[in-house]
Backbone bond lengths (Angstrom), bond angles and torsions (degrees), N, CA, C in turn:
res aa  C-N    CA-C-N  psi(-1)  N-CA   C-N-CA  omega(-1)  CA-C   N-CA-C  phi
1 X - - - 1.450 - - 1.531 108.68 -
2 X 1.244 114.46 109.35 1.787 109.39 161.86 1.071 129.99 -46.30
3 X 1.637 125.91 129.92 1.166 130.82 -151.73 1.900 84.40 -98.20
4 X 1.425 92.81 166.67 1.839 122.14 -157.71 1.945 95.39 -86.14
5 X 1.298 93.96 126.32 1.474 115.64 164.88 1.639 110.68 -18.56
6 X 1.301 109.05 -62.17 1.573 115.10 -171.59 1.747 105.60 -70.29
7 X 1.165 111.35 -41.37 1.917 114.20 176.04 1.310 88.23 -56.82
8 X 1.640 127.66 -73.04 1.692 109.04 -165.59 1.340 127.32 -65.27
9 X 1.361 120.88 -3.09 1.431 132.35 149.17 1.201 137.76 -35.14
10 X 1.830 91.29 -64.76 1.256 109.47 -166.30 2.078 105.88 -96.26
11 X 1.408 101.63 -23.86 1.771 89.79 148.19 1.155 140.28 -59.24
12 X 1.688 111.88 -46.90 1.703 120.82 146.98 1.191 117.75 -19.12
13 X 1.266 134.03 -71.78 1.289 171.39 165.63 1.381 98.02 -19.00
14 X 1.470 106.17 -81.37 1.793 113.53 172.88 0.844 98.11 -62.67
15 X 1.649 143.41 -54.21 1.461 118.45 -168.42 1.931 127.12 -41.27
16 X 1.251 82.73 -67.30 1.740 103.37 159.12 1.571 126.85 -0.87
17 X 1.598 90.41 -72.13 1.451 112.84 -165.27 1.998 91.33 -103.23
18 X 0.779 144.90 -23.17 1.509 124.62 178.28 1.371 115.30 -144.41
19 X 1.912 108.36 35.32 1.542 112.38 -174.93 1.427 80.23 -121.29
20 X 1.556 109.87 165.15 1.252 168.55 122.37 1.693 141.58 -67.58
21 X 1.476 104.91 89.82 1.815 94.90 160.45 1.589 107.60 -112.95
22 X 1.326 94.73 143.90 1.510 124.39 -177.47 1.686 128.77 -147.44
23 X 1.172 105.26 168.25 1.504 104.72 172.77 1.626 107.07 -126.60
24 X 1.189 103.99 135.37 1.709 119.94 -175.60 2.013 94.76 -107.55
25 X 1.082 88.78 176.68 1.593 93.27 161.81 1.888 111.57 -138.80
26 X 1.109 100.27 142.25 1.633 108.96 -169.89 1.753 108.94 -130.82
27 X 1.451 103.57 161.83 1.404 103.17 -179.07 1.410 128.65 95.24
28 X 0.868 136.91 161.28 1.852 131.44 142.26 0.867 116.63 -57.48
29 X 1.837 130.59 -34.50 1.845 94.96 161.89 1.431 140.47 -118.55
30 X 1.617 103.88 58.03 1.291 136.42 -176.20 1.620 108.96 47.85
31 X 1.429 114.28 53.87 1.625 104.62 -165.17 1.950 100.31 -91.20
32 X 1.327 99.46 139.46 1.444 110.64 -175.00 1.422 120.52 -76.73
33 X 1.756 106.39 113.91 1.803 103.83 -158.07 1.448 93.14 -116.49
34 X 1.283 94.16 151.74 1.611 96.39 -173.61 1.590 99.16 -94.98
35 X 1.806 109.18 151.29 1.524 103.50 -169.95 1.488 80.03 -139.81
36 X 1.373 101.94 158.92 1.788 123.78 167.71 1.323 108.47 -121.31
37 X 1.352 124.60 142.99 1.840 114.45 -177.53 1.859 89.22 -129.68
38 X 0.926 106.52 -156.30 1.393 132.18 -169.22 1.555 107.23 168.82
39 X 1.336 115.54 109.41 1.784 103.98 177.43 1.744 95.77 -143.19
40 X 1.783 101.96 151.96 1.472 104.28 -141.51 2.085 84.91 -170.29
41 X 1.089 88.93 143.26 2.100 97.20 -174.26 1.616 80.86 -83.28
42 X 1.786 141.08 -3.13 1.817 104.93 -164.68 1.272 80.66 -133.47
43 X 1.500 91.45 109.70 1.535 115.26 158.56 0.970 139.68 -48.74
44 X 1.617 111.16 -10.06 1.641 126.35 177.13 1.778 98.98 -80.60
45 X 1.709 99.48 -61.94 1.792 84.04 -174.01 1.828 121.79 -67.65
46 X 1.257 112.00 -19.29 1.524 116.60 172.61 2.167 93.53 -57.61
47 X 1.292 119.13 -53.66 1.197 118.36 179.39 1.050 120.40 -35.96
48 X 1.524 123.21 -54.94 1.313 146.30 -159.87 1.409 93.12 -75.93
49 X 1.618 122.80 -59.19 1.594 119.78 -174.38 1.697 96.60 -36.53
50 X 1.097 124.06 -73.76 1.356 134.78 -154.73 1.799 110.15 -70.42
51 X 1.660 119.04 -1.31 1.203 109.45 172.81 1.530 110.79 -83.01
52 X 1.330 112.47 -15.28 1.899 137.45 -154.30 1.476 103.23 -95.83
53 X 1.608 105.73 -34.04 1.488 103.05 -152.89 1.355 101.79 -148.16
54 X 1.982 138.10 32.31 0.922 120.19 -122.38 1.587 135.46 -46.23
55 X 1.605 106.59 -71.56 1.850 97.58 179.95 1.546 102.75 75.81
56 X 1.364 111.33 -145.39 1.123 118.41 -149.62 1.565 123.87 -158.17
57 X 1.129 148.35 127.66 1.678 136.95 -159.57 1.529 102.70 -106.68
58 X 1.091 119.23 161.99 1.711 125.27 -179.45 1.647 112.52 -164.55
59 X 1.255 106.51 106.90 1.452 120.52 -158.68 2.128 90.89 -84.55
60 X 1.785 94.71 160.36 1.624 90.74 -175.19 1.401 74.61 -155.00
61 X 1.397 123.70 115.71 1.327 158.68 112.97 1.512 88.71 21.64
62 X 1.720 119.10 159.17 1.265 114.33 147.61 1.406 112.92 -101.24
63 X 1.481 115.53 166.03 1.252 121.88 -170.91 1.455 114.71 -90.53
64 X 1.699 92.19 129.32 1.870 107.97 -169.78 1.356 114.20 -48.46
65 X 1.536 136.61 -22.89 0.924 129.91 137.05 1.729 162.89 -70.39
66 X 1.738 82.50 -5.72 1.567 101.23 149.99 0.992 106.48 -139.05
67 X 2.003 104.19 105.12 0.981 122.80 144.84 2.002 142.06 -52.02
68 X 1.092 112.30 5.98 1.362 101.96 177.92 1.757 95.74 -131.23
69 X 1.525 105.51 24.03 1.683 95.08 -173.90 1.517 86.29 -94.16
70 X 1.715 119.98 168.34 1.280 134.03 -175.16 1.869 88.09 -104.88
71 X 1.873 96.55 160.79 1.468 120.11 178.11 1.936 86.79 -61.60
72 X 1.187 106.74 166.56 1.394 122.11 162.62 1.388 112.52 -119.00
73 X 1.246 118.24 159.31 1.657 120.23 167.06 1.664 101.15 -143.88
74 X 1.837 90.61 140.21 1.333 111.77 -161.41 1.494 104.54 -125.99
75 X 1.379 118.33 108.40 1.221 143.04 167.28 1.688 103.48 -71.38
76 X 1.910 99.74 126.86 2.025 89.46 177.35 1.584 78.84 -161.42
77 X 1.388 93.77 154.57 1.456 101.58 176.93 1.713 90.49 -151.19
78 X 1.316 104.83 164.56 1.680 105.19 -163.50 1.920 101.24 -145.59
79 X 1.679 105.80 161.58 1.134 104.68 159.50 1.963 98.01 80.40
80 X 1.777 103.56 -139.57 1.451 105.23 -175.06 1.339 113.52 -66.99
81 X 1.111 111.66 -46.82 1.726 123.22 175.94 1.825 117.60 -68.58
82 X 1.529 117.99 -12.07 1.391 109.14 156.35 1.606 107.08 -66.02
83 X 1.655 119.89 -48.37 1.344 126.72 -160.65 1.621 106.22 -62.98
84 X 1.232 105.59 -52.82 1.568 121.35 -177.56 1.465 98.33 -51.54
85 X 1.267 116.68 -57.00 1.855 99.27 177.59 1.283 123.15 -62.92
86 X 1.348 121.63 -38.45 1.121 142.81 173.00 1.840 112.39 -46.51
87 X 1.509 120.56 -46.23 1.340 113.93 -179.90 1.741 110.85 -97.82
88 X 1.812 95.91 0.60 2.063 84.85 168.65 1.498 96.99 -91.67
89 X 1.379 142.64 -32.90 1.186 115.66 177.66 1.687 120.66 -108.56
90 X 1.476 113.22 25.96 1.267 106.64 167.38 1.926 117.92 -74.46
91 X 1.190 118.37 27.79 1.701 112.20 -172.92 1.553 87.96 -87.71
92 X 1.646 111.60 -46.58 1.268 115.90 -155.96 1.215 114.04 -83.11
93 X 1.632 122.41 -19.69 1.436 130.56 -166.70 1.644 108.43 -55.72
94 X 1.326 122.37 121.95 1.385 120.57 151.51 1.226 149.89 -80.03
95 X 1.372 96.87 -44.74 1.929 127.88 177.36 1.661 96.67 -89.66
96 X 1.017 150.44 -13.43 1.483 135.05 -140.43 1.594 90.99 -150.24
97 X 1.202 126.28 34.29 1.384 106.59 -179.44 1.671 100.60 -104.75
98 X 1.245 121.43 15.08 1.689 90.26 174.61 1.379 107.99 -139.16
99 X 1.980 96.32 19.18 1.125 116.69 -179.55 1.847 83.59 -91.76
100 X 1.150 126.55 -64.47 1.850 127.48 156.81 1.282 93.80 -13.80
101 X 1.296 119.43 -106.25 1.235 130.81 -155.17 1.822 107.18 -24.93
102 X 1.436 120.65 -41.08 1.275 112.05 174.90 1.224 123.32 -66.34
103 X 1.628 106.11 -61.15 1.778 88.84 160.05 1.221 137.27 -27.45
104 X 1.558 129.95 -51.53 1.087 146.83 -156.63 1.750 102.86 -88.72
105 X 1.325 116.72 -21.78 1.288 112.89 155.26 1.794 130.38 -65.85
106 X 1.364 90.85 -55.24 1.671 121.04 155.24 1.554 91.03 -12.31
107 X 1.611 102.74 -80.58 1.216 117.97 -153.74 1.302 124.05 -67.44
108 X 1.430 108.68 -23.17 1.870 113.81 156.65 0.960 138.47 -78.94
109 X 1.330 105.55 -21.95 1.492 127.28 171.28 1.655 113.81 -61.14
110 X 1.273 105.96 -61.06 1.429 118.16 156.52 1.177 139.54 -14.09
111 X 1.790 87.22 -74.13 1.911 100.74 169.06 1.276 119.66 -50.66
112 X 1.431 120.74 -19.25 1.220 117.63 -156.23 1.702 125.25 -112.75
113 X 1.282 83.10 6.12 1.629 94.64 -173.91 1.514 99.47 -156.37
114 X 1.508 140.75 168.26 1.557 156.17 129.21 1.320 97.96 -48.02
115 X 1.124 95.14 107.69 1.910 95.80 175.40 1.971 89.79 -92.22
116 X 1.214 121.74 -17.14 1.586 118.87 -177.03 1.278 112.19 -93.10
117 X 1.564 123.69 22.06 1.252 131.43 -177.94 1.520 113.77 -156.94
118 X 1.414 126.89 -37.99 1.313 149.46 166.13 1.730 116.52 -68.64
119 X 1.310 101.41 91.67 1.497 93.49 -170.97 1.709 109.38 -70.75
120 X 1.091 127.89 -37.12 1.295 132.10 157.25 1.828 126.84 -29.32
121 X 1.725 107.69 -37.04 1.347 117.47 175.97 1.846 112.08 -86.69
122 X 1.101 95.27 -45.70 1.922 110.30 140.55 1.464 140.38 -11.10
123 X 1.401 95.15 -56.88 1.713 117.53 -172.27 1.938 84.89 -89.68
124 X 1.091 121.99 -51.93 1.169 123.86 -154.90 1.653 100.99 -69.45
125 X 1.355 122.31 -47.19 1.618 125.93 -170.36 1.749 92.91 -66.92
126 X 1.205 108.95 -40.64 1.863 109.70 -165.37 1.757 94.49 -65.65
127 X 1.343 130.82 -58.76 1.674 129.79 165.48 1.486 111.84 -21.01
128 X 1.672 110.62 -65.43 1.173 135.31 -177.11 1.454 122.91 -34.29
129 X 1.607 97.54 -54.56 1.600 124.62 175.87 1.686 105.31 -78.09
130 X 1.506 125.34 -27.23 1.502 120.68 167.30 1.587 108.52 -51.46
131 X 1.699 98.21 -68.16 1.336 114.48 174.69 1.532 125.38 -30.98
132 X 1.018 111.49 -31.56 1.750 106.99 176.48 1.312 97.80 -122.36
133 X 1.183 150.21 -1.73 1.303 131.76 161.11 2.123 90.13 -77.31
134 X 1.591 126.65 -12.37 1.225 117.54 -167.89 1.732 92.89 -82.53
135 X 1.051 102.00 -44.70 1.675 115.26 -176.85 1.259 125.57 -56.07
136 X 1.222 99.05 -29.78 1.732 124.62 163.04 1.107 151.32 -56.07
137 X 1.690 88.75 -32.02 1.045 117.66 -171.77 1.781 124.21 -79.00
138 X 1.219 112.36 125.48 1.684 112.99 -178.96 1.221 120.13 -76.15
139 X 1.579 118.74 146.79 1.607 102.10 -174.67 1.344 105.87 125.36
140 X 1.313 127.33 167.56 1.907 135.24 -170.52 1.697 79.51 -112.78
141 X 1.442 106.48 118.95 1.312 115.06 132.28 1.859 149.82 -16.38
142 X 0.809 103.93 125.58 1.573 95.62 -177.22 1.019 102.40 -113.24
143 X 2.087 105.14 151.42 1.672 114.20 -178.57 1.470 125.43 -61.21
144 X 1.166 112.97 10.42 1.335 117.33 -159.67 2.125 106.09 -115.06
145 X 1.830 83.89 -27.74 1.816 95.55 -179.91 1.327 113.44 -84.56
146 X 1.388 98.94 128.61 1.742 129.95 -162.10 1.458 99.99 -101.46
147 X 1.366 122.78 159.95 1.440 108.45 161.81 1.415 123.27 -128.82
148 X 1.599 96.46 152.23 1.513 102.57 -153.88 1.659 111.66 -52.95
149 X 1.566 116.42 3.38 1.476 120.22 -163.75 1.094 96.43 -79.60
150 X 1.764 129.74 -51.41 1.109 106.58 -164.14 1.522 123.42 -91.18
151 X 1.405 127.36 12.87 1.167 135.19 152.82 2.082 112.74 -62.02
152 X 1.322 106.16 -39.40 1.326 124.89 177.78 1.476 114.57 -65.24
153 X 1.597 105.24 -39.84 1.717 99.93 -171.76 1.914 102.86 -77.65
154 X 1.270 102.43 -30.19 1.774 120.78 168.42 1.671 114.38 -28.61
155 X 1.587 98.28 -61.79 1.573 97.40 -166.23 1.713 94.65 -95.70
156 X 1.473 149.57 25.57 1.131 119.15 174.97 1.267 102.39 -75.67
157 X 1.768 129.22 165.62 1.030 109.23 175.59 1.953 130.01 -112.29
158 X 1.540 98.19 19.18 1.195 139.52 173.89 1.681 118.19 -125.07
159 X 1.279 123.34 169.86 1.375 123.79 -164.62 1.902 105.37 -91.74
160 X 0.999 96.49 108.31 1.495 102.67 163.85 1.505 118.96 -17.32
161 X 1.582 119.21 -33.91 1.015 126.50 -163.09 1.924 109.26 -93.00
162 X 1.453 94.85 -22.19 1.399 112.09 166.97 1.330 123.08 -79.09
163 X 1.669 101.12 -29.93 1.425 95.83 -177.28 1.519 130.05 -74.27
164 X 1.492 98.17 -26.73 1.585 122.90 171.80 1.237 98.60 -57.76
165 X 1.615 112.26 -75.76 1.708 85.13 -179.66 1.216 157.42 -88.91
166 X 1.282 100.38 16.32 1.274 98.55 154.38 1.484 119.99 -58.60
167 X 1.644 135.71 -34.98 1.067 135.18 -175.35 1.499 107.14 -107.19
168 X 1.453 127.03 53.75 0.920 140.76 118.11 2.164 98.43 103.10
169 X 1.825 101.33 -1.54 1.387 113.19 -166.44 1.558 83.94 -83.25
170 X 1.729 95.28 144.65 1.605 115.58 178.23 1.325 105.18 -127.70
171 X 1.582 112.59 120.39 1.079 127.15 -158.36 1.291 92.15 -107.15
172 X 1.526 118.39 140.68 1.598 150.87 157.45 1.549 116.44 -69.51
């Protein structure tokens, strides 16, 4: 059953302000998976993330040196089910949309080639993973930092604009 306009709102919403997209690497042959987190001190709404969308919870101790901080709990789901959450509440996303947009490249790129055999699909996921570890990154920019995207949009070997749709992304 599709969940209600205002629920994917108001996950947007939390996503925004206390989510995370990233790429980890998994496996024996370090292949680059895209993950979404959500982490939050109230274990009820981390709950709720994961009743909607399941994934997975991961509790973190507080730190022995701050004593009056609370445990956290970290909602993450990875792979098809990061993306799938990722395009029900990207309408609302503000802060995180081109952190989306990378995933969602990730994710066409993918379909479309052996990235575990295709060294070409390879070069492109490793850019991909620059690109949002660039996006990620905390801190004022310098005039000199480029981003790894447009080295990435360089080598696809089809139009960016094709690649989206084929997977169903509608570009503005």
């Amino acid at each position: 059953m599709p969940l209600e306009r205002e629920t994917l709102a108001y996950i947007a919403g939390l996503f925004d302000g206390e989510g995370c997209v990233n790429f980890t690497r998994s496996g024996q042959s370090k292949t680059w998976v895209i993950r979404v987190m959500i982490r939050n001190t109230d274990r009820g709404i981390i709950e709720y993330v994961q009743s909607l969308f399941g994934g997975r919870i991961e509790t973190k101790k507080a730190y022995a040196g701050k004593p009056l901080w609370k445990p956290s709990y970290c909602w993450r789901a990875d792979w098809d089910a990061a993306i799938s959450f990722l395009v029900q509440i990207e309408p609302w996303i503000r802060i995180k949309k081109e952190q989306i947009y990378c995933a969602r490249v990730w994710d066409a790129v993918r379909s479309r080639g052996n990235a575990n055999v295709d060294q070409e699909y390879r070069d492109m996921i490793e850019l991909l993973a620059q690109q949002l570890q660039w996006l990620n990154r905390k801190g004022r920019r310098q005039k000199t930092d480029h981003e790894p995207i447009e080295q990435t949009l360089a080598t696809l070997p089809v139009p960016m604009e094709q690649i989206l749709e084929e997977v169903g992304y509608a570009t503005h």
